[in-house]
C-alpha positions in Angstrom: 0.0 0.0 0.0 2.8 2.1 0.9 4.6 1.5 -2.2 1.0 2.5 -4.5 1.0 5.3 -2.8 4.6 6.3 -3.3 4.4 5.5 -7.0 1.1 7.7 -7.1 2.7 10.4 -5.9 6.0 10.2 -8.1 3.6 10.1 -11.2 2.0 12.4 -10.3 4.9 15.1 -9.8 6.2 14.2 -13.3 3.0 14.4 -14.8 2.4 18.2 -14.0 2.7 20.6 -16.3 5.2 23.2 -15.8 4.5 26.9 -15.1 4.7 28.6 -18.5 6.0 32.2 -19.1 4.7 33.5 -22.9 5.9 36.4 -23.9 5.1 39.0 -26.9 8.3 39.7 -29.5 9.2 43.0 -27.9 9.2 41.9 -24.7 11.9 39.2 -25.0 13.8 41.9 -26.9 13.4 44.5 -24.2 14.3 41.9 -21.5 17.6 40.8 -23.7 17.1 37.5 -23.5 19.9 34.9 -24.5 19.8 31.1 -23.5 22.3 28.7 -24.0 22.0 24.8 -24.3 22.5 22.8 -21.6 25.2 20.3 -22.7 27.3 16.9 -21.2 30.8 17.7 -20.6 33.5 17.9 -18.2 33.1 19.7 -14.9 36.0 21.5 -13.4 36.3 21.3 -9.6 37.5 24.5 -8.5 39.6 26.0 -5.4 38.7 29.7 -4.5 41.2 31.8 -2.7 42.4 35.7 -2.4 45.3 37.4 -3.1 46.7 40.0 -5.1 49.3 41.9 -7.9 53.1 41.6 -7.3 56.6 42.8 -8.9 58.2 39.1 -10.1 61.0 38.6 -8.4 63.8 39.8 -9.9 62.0 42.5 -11.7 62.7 45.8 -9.1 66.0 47.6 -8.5 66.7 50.5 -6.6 69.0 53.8 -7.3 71.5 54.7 -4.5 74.8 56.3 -4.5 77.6 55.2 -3.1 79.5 58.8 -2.3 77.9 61.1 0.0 77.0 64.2 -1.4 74.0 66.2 -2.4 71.8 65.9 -5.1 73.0 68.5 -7.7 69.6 67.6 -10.2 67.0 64.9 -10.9 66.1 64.4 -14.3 63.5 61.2 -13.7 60.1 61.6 -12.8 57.7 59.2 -11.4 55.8 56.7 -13.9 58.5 58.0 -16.6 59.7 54.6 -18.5 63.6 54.6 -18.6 65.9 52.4 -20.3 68.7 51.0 -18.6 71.8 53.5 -18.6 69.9 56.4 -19.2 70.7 59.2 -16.7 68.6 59.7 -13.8 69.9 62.1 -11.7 73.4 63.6 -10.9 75.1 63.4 -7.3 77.6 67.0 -6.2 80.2 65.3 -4.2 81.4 66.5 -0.8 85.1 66.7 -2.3 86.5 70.0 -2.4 86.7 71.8 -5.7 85.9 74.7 -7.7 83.3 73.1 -8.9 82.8 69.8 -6.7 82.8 66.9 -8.7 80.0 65.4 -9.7 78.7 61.8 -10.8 76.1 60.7 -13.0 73.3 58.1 -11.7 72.3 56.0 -14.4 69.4 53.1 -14.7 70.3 49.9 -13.7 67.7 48.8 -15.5 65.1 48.8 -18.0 61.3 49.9 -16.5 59.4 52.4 -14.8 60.0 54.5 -12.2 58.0 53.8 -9.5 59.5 56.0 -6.6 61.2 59.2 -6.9 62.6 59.9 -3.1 64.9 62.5 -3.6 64.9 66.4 -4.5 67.8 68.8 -5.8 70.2 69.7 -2.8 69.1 67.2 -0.7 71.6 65.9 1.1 72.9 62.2 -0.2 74.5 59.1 2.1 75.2 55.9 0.3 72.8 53.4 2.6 70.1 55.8 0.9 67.4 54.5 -1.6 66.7 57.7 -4.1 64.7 55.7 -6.3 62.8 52.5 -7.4 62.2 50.7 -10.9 59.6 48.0 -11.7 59.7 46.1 -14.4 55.7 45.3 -15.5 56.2 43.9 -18.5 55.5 40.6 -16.4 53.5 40.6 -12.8 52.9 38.1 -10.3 49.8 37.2 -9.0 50.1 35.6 -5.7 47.2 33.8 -4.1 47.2 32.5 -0.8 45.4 29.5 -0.6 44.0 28.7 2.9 46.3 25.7 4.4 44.0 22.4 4.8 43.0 22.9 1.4 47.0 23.8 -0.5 47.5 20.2 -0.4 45.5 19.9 -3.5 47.4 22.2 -6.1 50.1 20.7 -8.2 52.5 23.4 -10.6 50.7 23.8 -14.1 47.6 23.6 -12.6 44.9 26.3 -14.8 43.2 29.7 -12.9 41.2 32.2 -14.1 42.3 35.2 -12.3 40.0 38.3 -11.8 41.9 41.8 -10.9 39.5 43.9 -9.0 40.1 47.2 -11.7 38.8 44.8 -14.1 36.1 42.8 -13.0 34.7 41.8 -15.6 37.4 40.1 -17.3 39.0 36.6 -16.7 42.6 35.9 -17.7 43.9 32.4 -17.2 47.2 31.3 -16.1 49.7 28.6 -15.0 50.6 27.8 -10.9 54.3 28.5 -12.0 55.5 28.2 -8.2 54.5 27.2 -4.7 55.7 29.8 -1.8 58.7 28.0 0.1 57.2 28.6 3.4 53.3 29.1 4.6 51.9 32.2 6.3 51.5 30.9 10.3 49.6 34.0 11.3 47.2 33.9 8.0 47.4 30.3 7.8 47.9 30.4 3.7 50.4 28.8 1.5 51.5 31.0 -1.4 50.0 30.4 -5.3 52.4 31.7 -7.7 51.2 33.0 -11.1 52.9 34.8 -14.0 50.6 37.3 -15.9 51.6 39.1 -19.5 51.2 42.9 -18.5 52.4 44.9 -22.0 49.8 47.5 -21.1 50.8 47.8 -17.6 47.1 48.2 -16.7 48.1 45.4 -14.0 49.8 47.4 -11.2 51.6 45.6 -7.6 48.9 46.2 -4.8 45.8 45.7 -7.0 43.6 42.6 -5.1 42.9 39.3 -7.4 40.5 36.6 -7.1 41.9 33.5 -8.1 39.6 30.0 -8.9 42.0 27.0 -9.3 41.1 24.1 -11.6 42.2 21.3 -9.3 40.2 18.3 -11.2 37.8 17.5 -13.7 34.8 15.4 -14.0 33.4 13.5 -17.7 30.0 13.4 -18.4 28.3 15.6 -16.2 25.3 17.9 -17.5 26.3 21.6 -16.7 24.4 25.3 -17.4 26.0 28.7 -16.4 25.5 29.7 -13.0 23.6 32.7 -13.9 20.7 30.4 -15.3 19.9 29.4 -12.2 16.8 31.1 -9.9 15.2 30.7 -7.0 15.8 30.1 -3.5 18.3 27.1 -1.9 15.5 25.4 -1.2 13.6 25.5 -4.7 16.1 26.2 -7.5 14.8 26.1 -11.1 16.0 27.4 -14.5 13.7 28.7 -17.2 13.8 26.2 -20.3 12.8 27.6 -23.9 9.6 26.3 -25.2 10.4 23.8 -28.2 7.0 24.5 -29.9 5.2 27.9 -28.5 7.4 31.3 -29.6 8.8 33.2 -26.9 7.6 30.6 -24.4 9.5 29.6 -21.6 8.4 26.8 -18.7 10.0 27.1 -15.0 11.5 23.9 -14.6 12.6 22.7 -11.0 16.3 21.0 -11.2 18.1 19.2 -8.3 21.6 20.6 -8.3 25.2 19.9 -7.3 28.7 21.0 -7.3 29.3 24.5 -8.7 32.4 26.3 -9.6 33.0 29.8 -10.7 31.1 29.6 -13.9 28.8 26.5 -14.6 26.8 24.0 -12.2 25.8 20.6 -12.0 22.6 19.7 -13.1 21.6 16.2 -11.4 17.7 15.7 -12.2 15.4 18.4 -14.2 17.2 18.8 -17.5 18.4 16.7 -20.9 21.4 17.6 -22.8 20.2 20.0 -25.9 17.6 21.7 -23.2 17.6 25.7 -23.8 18.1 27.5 -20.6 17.6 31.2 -20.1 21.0 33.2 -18.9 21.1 36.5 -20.1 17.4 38.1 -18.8 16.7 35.3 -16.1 16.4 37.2 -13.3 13.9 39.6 -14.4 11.6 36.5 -16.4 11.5 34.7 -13.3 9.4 37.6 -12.5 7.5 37.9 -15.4 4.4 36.0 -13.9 2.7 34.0 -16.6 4.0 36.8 -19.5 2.0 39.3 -21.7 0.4 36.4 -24.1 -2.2 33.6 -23.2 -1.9 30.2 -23.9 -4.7 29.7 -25.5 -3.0 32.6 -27.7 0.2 30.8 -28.2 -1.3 27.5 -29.0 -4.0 29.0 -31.5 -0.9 30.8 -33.1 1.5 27.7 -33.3 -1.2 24.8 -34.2 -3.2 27.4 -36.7 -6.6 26.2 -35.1 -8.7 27.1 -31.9 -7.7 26.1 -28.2 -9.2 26.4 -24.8 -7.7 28.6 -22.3 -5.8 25.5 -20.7 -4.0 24.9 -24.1 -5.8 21.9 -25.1 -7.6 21.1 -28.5 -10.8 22.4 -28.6 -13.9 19.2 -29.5 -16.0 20.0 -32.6 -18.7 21.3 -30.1 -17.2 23.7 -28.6 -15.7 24.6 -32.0 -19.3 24.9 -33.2 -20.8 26.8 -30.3 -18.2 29.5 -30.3 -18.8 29.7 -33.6 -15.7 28.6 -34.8 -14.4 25.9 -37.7 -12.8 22.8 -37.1 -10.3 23.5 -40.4 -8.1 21.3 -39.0 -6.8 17.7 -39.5 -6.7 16.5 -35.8 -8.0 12.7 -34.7 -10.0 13.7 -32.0 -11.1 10.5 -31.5 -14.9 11.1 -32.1 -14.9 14.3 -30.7 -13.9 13.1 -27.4 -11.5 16.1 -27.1 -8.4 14.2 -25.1 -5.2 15.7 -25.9 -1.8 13.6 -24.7 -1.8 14.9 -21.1 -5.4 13.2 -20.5 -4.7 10.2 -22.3 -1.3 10.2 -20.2 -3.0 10.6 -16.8 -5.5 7.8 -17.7 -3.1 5.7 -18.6 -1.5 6.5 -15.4 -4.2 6.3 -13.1 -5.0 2.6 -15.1 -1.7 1.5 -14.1 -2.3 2.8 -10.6 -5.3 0.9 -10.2 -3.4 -2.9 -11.2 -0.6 -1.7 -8.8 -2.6 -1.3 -6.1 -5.0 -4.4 -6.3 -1.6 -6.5 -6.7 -0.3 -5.1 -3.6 -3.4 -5.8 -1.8 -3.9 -9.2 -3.2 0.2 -9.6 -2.1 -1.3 -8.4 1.8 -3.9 -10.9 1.6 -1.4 -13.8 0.7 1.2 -12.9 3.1 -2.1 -12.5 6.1 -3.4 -16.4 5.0 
C-alpha cells in the first residue's frame, strides 16, 4: 500500500505541467534574453582563494649612491619609462673643488620608475634608496590558498584570475611556483602565477580573485551559473519552449557542485535543453507573461484552443462559432489531448498496482 502510494505520488509530480512564461516579441527583446544549451561535458572542480598583484621577483632595483653628497639635479620623474643607462639624476660630491665633482646616476635597468625619493640639494649618504624601478612587462599574481586545502594544487595547474580594476574580465594562467614557506599568522600557503602585463594596466597592490582548476569530471550535464533562480530550497531554470514562440516553462532542477562559472545539473534537465542566462532574473518575475496560452497554441497549431491549451472538441468549436479547419484525430470528438490520455493511462496503471499489492497483503495474512 505504501509503495501504490509512493508511486502515485511520483507520477503524479512528473505528470504536471510546468509553469509557462509566454511572452510578446518585444518583450523578450526589451528583457535581452539569451539562452544557452544545456550540454554533457567535463566539470572543473574548483579552489577559490584571495590574493593579489606583485613585482616578479627579480624584476625591481633601486637607485642609490655610493658617495655622500648632495643631489646637484633629478632628471627622472615618477611613472616615466627609462631604459637602462639612461641618466637619472646627478650626485655634487662632498670633495672639495671649484666646482665639486660630480657623478652621474644612471638606470640599472630597463622599467618604470615607480618611486622618486629625492629632490635637488638634498643631502645624499650611500645606505640611501633615491629611487625605485619595476619592471611590469610581467606581474605576479600571488594567491594564498587557505592551508587544509594547498594540499591539493600541483605546478601547471589552470586559474582564471579576476583583478579587481577589471572585473569583468577573466585571464587564465599557470601555478608556476608554490611559496617556500606558509603564512603561520594567516594560515595560507602562497599560489604563484605569472601574468603578460604589456599594457601595464596590472599594477603591484591591485587585489585578485583566483579560482583553481584542481580536477575534472566526464560526463556531467552543466548550465552557467547565472541560469539558475530561485531560492536554496527551490532552485529552477527557465527552459525555452520547443514548440510555443517566446515561451519559456520554470523547470525545478536538483543541483550539485558548482564552480565559478557553470553547475551541476543532477535531475530536471536533458542535454540540448535551452536555458535562459542572459534576462533570467527579471523573467522569473514575469508571472505568466504578456500572451495567453490559448493565444500561443491557437498561433502555433493554426486552429482554436481552450484557455488551458488543449484542443478544442468540434462542439465547442461549433458553439463558439468557430471551424474545425483542422486535420486532428479527436477521437470522435472526445477532445483528449496527450496529457489526459497520459493521466488515464496512469491512473489505469495505478489501479493494477494497487489491487496486486493488496492481493500480495492478503497472501502474506493467510
Amino acid at each position: 500500500m505504501r509503495f501504490s502510494l509512493f508511486l502515485f505520488i511520483s507520477l503524479s509530480c512528473l505528470a504536471a505541467e510546468p509553469e509557462r512564461i509566454i511572452l510578446d516579441a518585444a518583450s523578450v527583446k526589451n528583457l535581452g534574453i539569451e539562452t544557452v544549451e544545456a550540454e554533457e561535458g567535463s566539470f572543473e572542480q574548483t579552489l577559490f582563494a584571495l590574493g593579489e598583484i606583485e613585482v616578479l621577483p627579480g624584476k625591481r632595483a633601486v637607485v642609490s649612491s655610493r658617495i655622500p653628497g648632495r643631489a646637484f639635479s633629478v632628471l627622472a620623474l615618477p611613472h616615466q619609462q627609462v631604459e637602462e643607462g639612461d641618466e637619472l639624476m646627478w650626485v655634487e660630491s662632498r670633495q672639495p673643488g671649484d666646482p665639486p665633482p660630480t657623478i652621474m646616476l644612471p638606470a640599472p635597468m630597463s622599467g618604470l620608475v615607480s618611486k622618486v625619493d629625492i629632490s635637488v640639494g638634498q643631502p645624499i649618504h650611500p645606505d640611501q634608496v633615491l629611487m625605485e624601478i619595476v619592471d611590469l612587462n610581467t606581474v605576479e599574481a600571488s594567491a594564498h590558498v587557505p592551508q587544509h586545502l594547498a594540499g591539493k594544487l600541483a605546478l601547471g595547474q589552470i586559474a582564471r584570475i579576476r583583478i579587481a580594476t577589471q572585473p569583468d574580465k577573466v585571464v587564465e594562467a599557470k601555478l608556476a611556483h608554490l611559496g617556500a614557506y606558509a603564512d603561520r599568522e594567516q594560515g595560507t600557503v602562497e599560489a604563484a602565477f605569472h601574468l603578460p602585463n604589456e599594457d601595464l594596466l596590472l599594477r603591484p597592490g591591485l587585489r585578485a580573485e583566483f579560482h583553481i582548476i584542481v580536477s575534472k569530471r566526464e560526463g556531467v550535464t552543466t548550465i552557467p551559473r547565472v541560469a539558475v533562480q530561485g531560492d536554496a530550497t527551490a532552485r529552477f531554470v527557465l527552459v525555452k519552449d520547443y514548440e510555443l514562440d517566446n515561451a519559456f516553462a520554470k523547470v525545478p532542477v536538483q543541483l550539485g557542485e558548482q564552480n565559478d562559472q557553470n553547475v551541476e545539473v543532477l535531475k530536471g534537465l536533458l542535454p540540448g535543453d535551452e536555458v535562459v542566462t542572459r534576462g533570467a532574473y527579471a523573467l522569473s518575475f514575469a508571472g505568466k507573461g504578456s500572451v495567453s496560452l490559448k493565444d500561443a497554441m491557437d498561433a502555433a497549431h493554426g486552429h482554436p484552443h481552450n484557455e488551458d491549451g488543449t484542443e478544442m472538441t468540434k462542439e465547442q468549436i461549433a458553439a463558439a462559432g468557430g471551424h474545425d479547419d483542422h486535420d486532428h484525430d479527436h477521437e470522435g470528438g472526445s477532445g483528449w489531448s496527450q496529457l489526459t490520455t497520459f493521466f488515464a493511462g496512469t491512473s489505469g496503471l495505478l489501479l493494477v498496482l494497487l489491487i496486486l499489492s493488496l492481493l500480495k497483503r492478503k497472501e502474506v495474512a493467510a
